[in-house]
N, C-alpha and C positions, 0 to 999 in steps of 0.2 A: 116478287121476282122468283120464276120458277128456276131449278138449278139441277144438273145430271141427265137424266136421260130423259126426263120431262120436255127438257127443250133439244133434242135432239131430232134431226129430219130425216134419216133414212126409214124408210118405208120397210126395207129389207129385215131392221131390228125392229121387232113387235112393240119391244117396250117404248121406243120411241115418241112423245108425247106430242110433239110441234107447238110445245104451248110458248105462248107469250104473255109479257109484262102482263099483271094486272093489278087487282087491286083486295084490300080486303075492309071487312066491317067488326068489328066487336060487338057482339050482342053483350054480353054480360063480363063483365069482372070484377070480383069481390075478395078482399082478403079481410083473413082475422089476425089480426098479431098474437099472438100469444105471450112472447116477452117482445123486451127493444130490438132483440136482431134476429127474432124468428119467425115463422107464421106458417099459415096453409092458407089456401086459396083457391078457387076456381076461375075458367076462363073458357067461353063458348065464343069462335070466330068463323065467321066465314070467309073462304078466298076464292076469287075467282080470276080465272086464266083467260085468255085467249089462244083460237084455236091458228096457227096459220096456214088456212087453205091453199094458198097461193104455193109456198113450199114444197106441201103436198103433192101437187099437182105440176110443179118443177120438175121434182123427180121423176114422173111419168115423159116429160117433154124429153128432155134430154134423152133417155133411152126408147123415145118412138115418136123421131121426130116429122114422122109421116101420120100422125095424127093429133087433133086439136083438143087436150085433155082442159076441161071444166071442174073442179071440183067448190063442193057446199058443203060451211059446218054453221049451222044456226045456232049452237049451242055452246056453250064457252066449259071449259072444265071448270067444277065445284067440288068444294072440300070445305066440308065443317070438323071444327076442330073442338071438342067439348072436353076439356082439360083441369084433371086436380093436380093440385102444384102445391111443392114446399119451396117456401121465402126466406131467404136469408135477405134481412135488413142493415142498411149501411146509412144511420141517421145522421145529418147536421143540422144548424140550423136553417139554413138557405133550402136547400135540395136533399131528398131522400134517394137511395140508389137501393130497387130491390131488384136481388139477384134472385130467379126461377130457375125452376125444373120440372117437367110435368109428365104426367100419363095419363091418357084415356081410351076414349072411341071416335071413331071418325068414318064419317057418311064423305064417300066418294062419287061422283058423277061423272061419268066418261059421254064425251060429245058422240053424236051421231055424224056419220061424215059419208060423202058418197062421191064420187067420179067418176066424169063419162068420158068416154072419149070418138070423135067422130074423124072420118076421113078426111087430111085436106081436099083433096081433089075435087070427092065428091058431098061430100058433107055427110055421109050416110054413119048411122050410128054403128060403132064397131067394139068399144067395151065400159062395161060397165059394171062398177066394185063399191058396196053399201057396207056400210058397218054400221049397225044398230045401234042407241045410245043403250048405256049398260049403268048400272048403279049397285054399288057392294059397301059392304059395313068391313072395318078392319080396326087394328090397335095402333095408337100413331104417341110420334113422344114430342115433345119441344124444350127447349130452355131459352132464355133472354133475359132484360134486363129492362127496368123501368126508373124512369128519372124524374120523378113527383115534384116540382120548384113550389116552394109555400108564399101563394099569391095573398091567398088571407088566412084569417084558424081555420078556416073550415073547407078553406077551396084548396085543389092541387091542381098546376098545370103541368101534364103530364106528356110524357113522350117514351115511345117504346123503341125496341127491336127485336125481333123474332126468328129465330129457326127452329122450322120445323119438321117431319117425315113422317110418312108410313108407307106402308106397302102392301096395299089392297089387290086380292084377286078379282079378275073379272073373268066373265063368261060373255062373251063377246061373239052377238049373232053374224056374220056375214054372209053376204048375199050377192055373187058372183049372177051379170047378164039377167039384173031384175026376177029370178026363178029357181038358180042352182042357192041352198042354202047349207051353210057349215057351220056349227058353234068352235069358237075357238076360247082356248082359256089361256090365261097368263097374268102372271105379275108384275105389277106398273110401280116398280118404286117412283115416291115421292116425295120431292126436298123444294124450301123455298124459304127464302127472309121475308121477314115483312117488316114494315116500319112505319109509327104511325103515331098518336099523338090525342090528345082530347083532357076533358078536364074531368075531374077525380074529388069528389067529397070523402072527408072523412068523421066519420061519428064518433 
């Protein structure tokens, strides 16, 4: 769930992301305890958004309602999150509660998006505004919480939550009437929960 100006629709604020609901995947997470209530850890995630076009392309409607705006995003927003974390553990015997914090790197992916727009009258094409998909490296942080239930010795069924952000620059080509082109740069902060769940061996 993207949250801030990620999901914000005005075209006017740059930072504006038009992202929606998505989903995310865990490639890796591993901890080491150190003692009973401490540890370090890593965690490599990816989330992805959706972009909403139709929003996009609202905004246009409204302010020129004498033409017929179209817009296309094939590309959804990406964000990997590659995370070391220190664990504070909260053991019983039923359920474990590890509380995180973390710091890394994080690869960001901005949608390619583009809209046309033609005359009602006559159908004839009258503008046309592309923004290039753009990709930037930045430092992002997180903290949450994991709830490990001891199904057997060795199995955990887990369940998480997450917030997380960072705030990657892009360089963001656009391309005004298919031929005029401007680089533009700016700051996309980014925040989002996730929440999510799978099972967890322990050695």
């Amino acid at each position: 769930m993207p949250l801030g100006v990620m999901t914000f629709d005005d075209v006017t604020e740059v930072r504006s992301g038009f992202a929606q609901t998505g989903f995310s995947f865990t490639f890796l997470e591993a901890d080491h305890f150190l003692h009973k209530h401490f540890g370090w850890g890593v965690r490599w995630t990816r989330h992805q958004f959706g972009f909403d076009h139709e929003g996009f392309a609202d905004w246009f409607r409204i302010r020129a309602p004498w033409l017929d705006f179209y817009a296309r995003s094939e590309d959804p927003w990406v964000t990997h999150f590659a995370m070391g974390q220190v664990v504070g553990i909260i053991p019983t015997e039923i359920v474990d509660m590890d509380l995180r914090i973390g710091l890394g790197y994080v690869y960001t992916r901005r949608p390619s998006i583009l809209i046309e727009g033609y005359e009602n009258a006559t159908g004839f094409f009258s503008f046309s505004w592309q923004q290039e998909q753009a990709i930037t490296n930045s430092v992002g942080w997180n903290f949450g919480s994991n709830f490990r239930f001891h199904i057997d010795r060795d199995i955990d069924l887990m369940f998480y939550w997450e917030y997380g952000g960072s705030r990657p620059n892009f360089q963001v080509l656009n391309i005004y009437a298919r031929s005029n082109e401007e680089i533009e740069e700016w700051d996309q902060p980014i925040q989002f929960i996730s929440m999510g769940g799978g099972l967890a061996i322990r050695l």
